[in-house]
C-alpha positions in Angstrom: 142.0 112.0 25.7 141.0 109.3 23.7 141.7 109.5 19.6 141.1 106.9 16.9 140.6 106.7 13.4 138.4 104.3 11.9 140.0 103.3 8.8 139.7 99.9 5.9 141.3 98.5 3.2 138.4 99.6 0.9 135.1 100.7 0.7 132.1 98.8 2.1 134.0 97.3 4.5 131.4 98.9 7.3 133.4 101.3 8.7 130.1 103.8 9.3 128.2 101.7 10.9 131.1 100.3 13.0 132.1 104.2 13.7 128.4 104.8 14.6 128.8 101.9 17.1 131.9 102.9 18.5 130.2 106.1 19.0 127.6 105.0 20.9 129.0 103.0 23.1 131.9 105.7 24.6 128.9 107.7 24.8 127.1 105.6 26.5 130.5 104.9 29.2 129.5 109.0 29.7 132.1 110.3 27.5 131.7 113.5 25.2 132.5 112.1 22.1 133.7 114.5 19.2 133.0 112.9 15.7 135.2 113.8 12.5 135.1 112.6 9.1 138.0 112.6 6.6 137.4 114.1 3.2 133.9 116.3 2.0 131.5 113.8 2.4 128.3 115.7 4.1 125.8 112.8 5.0 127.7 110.8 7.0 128.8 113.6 9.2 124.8 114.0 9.8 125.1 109.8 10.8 127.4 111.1 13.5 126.0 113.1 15.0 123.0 111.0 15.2 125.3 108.4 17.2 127.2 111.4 18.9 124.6 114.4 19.8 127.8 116.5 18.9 127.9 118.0 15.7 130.7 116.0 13.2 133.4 118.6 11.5 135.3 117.9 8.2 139.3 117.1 7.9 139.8 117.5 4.5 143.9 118.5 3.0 142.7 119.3 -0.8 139.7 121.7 0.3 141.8 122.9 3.5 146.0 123.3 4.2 147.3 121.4 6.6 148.1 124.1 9.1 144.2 124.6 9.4 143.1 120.8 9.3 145.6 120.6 12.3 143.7 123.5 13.8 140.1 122.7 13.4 141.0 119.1 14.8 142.7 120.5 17.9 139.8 123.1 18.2 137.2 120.4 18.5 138.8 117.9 19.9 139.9 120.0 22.7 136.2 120.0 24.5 135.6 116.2 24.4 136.4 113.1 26.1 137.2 111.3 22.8 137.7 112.1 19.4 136.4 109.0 16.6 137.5 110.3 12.7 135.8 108.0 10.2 138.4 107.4 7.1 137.1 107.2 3.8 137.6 105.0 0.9 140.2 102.3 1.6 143.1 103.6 3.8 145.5 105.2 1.6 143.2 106.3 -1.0 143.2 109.6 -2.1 142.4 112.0 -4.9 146.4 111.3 -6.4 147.9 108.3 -4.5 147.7 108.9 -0.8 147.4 112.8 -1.1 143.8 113.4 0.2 143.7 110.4 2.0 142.5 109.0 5.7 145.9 108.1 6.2 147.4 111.4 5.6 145.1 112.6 7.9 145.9 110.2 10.3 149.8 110.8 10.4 148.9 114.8 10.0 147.4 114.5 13.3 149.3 111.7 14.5 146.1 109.8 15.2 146.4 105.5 15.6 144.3 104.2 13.1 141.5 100.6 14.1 141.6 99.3 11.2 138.1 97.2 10.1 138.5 94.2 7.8 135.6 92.4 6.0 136.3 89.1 6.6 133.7 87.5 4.0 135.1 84.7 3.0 138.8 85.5 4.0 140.9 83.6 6.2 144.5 83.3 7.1 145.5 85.4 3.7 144.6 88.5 5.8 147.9 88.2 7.4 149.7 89.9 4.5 147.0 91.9 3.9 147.8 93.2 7.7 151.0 93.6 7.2 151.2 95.5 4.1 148.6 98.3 5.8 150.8 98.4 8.9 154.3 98.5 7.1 154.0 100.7 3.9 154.0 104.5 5.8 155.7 103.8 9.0 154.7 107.5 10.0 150.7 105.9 9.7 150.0 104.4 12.7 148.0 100.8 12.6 147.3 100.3 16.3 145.1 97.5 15.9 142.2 95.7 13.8 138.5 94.1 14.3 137.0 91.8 12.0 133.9 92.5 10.4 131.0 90.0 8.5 132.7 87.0 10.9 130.4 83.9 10.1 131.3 82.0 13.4 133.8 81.8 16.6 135.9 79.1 14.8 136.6 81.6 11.5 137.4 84.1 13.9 140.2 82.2 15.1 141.6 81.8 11.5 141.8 85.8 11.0 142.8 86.5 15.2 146.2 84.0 14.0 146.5 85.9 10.8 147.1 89.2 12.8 149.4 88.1 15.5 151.1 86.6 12.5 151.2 90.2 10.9 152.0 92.1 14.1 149.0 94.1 14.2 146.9 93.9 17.6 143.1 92.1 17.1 140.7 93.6 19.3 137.4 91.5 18.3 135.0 90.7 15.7 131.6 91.5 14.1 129.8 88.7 13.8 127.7 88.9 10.1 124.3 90.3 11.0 121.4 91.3 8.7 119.8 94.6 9.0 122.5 97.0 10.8 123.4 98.6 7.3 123.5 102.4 6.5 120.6 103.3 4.9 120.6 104.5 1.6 122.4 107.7 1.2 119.3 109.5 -1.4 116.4 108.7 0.9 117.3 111.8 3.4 116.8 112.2 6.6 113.7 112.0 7.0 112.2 111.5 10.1 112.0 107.8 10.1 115.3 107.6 8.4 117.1 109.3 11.7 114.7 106.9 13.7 116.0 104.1 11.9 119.8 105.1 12.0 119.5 106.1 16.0 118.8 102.2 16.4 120.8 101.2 13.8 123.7 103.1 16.1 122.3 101.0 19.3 122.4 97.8 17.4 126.0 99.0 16.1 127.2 99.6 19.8 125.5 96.7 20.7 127.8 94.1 18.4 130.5 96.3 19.9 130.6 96.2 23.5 129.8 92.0 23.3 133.0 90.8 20.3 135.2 93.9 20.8 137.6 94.9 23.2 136.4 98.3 24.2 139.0 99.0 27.3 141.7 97.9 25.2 140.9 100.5 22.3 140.6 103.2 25.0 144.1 102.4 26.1 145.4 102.4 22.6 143.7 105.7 21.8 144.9 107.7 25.0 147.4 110.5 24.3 147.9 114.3 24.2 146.4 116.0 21.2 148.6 117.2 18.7 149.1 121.1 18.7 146.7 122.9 21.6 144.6 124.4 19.4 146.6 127.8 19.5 146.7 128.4 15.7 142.9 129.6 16.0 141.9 132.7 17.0 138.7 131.9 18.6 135.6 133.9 19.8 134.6 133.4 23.3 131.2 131.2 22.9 129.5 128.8 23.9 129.8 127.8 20.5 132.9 128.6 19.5 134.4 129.0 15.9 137.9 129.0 13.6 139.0 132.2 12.6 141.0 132.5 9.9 140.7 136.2 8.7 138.3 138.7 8.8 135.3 138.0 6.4 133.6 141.9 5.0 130.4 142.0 5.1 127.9 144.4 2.9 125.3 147.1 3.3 125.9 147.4 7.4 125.1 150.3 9.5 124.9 150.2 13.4 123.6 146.5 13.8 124.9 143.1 13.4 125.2 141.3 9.9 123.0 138.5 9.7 123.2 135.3 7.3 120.1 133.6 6.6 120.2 130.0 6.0 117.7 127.5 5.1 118.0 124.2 6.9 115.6 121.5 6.7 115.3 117.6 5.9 115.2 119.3 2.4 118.9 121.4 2.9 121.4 120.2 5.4 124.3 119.5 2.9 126.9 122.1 5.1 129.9 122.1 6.3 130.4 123.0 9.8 133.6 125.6 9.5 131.3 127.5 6.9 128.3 127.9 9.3 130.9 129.2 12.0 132.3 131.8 9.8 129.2 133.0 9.3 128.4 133.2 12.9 131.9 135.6 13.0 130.6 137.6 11.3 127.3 138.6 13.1 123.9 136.7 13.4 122.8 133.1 11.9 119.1 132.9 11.3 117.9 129.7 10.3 115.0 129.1 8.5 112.9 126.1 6.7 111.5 126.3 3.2 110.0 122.6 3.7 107.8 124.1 6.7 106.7 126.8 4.7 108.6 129.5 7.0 109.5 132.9 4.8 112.6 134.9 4.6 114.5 136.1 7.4 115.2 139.9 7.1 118.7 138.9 5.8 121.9 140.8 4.3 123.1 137.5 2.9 121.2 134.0 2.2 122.8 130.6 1.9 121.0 127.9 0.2 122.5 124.9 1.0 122.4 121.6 -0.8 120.4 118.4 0.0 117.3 116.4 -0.8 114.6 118.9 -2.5 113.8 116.0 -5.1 112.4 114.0 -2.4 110.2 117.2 -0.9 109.7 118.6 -4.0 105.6 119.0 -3.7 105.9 120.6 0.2 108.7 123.1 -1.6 106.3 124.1 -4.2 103.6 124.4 -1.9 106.1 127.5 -0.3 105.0 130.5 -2.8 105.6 133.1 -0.7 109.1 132.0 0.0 109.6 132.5 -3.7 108.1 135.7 -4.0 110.3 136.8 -1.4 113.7 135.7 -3.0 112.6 136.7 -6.1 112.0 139.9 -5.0 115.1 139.8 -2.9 117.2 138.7 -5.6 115.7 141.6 -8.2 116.9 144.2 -5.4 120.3 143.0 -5.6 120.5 140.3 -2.2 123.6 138.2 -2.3 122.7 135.2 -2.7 124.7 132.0 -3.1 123.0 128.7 -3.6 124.4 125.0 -3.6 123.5 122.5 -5.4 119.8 121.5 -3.7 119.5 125.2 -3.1 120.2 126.2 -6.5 117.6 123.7 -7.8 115.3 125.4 -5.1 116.0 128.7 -7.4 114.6 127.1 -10.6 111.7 126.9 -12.4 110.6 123.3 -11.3 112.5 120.3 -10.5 111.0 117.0 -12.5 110.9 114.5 -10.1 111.6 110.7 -11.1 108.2 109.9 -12.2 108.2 112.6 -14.7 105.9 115.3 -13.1 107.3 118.9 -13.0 107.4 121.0 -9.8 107.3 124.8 -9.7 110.1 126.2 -7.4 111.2 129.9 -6.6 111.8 130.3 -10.3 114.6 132.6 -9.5 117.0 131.4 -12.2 115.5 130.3 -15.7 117.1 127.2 -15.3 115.0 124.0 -15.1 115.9 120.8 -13.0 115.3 117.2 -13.2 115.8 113.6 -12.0 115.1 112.2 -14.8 118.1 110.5 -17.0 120.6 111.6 -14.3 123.8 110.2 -13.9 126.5 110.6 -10.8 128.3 114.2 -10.9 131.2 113.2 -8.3 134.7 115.2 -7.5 136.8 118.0 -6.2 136.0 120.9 -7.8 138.2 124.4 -7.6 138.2 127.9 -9.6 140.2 130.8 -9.4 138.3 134.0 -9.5 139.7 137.4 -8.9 143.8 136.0 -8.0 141.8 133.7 -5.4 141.5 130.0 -5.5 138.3 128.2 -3.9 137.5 124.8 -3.7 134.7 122.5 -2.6 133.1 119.2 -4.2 130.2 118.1 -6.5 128.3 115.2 -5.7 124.7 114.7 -7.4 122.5 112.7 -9.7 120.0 115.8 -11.0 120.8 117.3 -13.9 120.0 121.2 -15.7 117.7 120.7 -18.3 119.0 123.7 -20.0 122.3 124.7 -18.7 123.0 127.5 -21.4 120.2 129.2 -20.7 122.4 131.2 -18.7 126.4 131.9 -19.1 128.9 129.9 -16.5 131.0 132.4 -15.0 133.9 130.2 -14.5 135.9 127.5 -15.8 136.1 124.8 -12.8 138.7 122.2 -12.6 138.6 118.6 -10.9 141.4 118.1 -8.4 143.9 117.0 -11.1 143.7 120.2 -12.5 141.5 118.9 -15.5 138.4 121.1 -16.8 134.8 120.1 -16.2 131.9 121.2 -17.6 130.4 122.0 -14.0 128.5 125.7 -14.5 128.9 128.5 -11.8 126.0 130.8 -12.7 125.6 134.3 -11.8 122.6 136.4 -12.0 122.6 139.7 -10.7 124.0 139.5 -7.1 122.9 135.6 -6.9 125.6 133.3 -7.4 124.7 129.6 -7.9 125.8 126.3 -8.7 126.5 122.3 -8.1 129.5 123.0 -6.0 129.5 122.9 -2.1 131.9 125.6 -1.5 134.3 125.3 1.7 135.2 128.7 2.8 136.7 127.5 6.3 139.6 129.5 5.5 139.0 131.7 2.8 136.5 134.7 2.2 133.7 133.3 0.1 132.4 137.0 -0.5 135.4 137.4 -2.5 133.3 135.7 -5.3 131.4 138.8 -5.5 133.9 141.0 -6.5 
């Protein structure tokens, strides 16, 4: 099968949109195209599957071991035609050094890495550039490079001598070209937002299939994935999961558990190994605040994160869906709520022009938008013997966070404290964290 990871030397070099292009077009040769993204990021693994149609699944080696980043790769990758891993950050950048980082995944795996330059305003100085990426882990595979923000044919030819010069393979060039940037990542995806990114993904594959090479980087990408996939214990479905150990469920009789989970434009912040353990486990009910849909008959609800600041009027709108986890919650429900979701459990969300919304009012906490500031990093705890780990990334911020105790003290991924709350209340456990339980038991937090 065809593997590649789309890697850079830093951020903003455009390696979404060009991995949204390359998407695209092997989809478009009539290949099933399995997307991955390295490290916790949650939006742009919603971008892939917009250029994709097949759900993207996270490789991350500070939130996960290796032994089941190897597995979840192999699992996926073993139903398509072609697996496409966007890096992130620059190439060997990771939470200390390299440890965290695209290329670790990529010589995990033993995927070659396309690496995609921005060539604004470079030139021939790209040749040591190229060969510094290529030389400094010869167990990370460059296989070759493409050129992006190219201003014309003749500058191209600067930068294709650069990398014969450095020993690293060109394959083609972007030429610069106005409107085929990523949207904003805090506008959500909204309905003209995944309109805008499916043609922004055509556009993308367009650029692709006339300055790039595509044969060439299917030849370079053929081989045998590593590992067969035999490290997970898999149920027989047509949409299979990981298992990694049996996860209890609570208050079951004769029937099946069932999970329910809000998903919406307003909470789609999930990762996919946690929505398949929950399918282990018995039934997944989805449901959607934003359309004013109630509670499933649930033993367990999961509040994801995502955009309710941008749909905070339509969620306020949704009183019965508060009454019901209020009520839900007073009986005891488990409960666990991320980051949107636990801002869906306040008392009202102030929205950037100042005005207050009522939400479930679950938790006397109270959100807003207003003099926010970028919450961003690992996050872990140990609770119970257990470690669990996941990652904060938002721009609200609690109005009054000691209106009820934290629970935990949670660290950032160089072991250092933070001042991130985990708040309990009764059986409902909430917080700014987006827990990965891929191979953990995340009811263990309940004991």
């Amino acid at each position: 099968m065809i593997q590649i990871l789309v890697g850079a030397a830093a951020s903003g070099s455009g390696k979404t949109t060009f991995t949204m292009g390359l998407m695209r077009a092997l989809t478009r040769r009539g290949l099933k195209v399995q997307p991955f993204k390295c490290g916790p990021d949650y939006i742009d693994t919603q971008f892939h599957t917009i250029a994709s149609g097949r759900q993207s699944v996270n490789l991350d080696t500070w939130m996960a071991s290796a032994e089941h980043v190897r597995s979840v790769y192999s699992h996926y990758a073993a139903g398509a035609d072609a697996a496409v891993v966007e890096g992130v950050m620059g190439l060997f950048d990771g939470y200390d050094r390299m440890r965290g980082s695209s290329a670790e995944i990529a010589s995990l795996l033993d995927v070659p890495v396309l690496l995609v330059l921005n060539a604004r305003s470079a030139a021939y100085s790209v040749a040591a550039l190229l060969h510094g990426m290529k030389t400094f882990r010869p167990d990370v595979r460059t296989a070759a490079v493409v050129f992006n923000n190219v201003s014309s044919e003749s500058h191209y030819v600067f930068l294709k001598e650069a990398a014969s010069d450095a020993g690293v393979e060109c394959l083609g060039w972007i030429p610069h070209t106005d409107g085929i940037e990523v949207p904003s990542r805090h506008l959500g995806l909204t309905l003209g937002v995944e309109n805008e990114l499916d043609a922004l993904a055509d556009r993308a594959a367009d650029l692709i299939e006339a300055h790039v090479d595509v044969d060439r980087l299917v030849s370079l990408g053929e081989q045998e994935v590593m590992g067969d996939g035999s490290g997970c214990s898999v149920r027989e479905s047509a949409d299979p999961v990981v298992d990694s150990g049996a996860i209890r469920p609570f208050g079951t009789d004769d029937r099946p558990f069932v999970t329910a989970v809000a998903m919406d434009r307003a909470f789609n912040f999930c990762y996919r190994e946690n929505l398949d353990r929950l399918a282990e486990m018995g039934d997944v009910r989805f449901f959607s605040p934003l359309a004013g849909e109630g509670l499933p008959e649930a033993d367990f609800v999961y509040l994801p994160g995502g955009y309710p600041e941008l749909f905070a009027q339509e969620l306020s709108l949704n009183r019965s869906l508060a009454s019901q986890l209020a009520e839900y919650a007073e009986k005891g429900g488990r409960i666990l709520a991320e980051c949107g979701g636990m801002m869906f459990l306040s008392r009202s969300i102030t929205d950037m022009e100042g005005k207050a919304w009522p939400m479930a009012g679950v938790l006397p906490i109270e959100c807003t938008m207003h003099g926010a500031r970028l919450h961003l990093g690992y996050r872990s705890i140990e609770h119970g013997g257990k470690v669990f780990r996941g990652h904060e990334f938002h721009y609200s911020r609690i109005v009054n966070p000691d209106i009820l105790p934290n629970t935990v003290v949670q660290t950032n991924a160089r072991g250092v404290p933070t001042d991130t709350a985990l708040y309990r209340y009764r059986n409902v456990i909430a917080g700014y964290t987006h827990w990965y339980w891929g191979e953990n038991d995340i009811f263990d937090l309940w004991e």
